[in-house]
N, C-alpha and C positions, 0 to 999 in steps of 0.2 A: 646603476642608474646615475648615479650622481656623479660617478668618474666622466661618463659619456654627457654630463650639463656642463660640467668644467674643461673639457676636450673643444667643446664645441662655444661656448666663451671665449675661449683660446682662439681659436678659429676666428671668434666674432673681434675681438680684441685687437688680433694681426689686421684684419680689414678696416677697423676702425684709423688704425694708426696708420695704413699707407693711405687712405683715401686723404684724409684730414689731412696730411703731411703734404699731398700733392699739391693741394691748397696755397697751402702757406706761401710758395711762391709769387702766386698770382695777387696776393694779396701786398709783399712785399713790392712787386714790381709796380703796382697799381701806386703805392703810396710814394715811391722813389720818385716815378713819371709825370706822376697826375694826370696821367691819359685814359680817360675813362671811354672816349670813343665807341671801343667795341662793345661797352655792355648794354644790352638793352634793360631798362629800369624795371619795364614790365616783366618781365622773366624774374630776374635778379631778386623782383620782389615774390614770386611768384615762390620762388628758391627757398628764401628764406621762410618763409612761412611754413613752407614744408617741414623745413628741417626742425624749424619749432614743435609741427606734429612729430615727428620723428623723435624729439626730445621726450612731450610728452610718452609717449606712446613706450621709450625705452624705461623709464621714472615709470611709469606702470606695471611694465614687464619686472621692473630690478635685473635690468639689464646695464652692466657696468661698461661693456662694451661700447652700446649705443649710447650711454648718458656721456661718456668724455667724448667720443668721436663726433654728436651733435652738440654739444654746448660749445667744444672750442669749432667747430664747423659756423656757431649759428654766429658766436663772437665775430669772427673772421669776416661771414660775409655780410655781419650790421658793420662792419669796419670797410669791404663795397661798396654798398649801400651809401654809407655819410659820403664817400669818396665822389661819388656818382655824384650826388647832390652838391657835392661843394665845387666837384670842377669841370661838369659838365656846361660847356658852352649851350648860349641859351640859340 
């Protein structure tokens, strides 16, 4: 039983790290540009709050997987978020 929580962690783990990762670009490019255009704030915010539940929700589980993949996730897109706010044309 416990070989098959650690297997599937593992599993959780590797998803965590390409989703998050895929990320990171969009966030690098957002801050390089300051073209924030394509994001809608309402979604974006809509995103991130999720992922908040998500956070919790892994912190409950003691789930290692979803605690790094949503805390640097939720990082990431309050680092959207300010972006959005700082240079979106009014």
């Amino acid at each position: 039983m416990l070989a098959d929580i650690d297997y599937i962690e593992g599993i959780g783990l590797l998803a965590a790290a390409l989703t998050t990762y895929s990320f990171l670009p969009q966030v690098y490019k957002t801050w390089k540009t300051k073209d924030v255009s394509a994001f809608s704030i309402t979604t974006f915010s809509l995103f991130f709050i999720g992922i908040i539940c998500w956070l919790i929700y892994g912190i409950y589980k003691q789930s290692l997987s979803m605690i790094l993949a949503n805390t640097i996730t939720m990082i990431s897109s309050f680092m959207i978020l300010v972006l959005i706010y700082k240079y979106r044309k009014p």
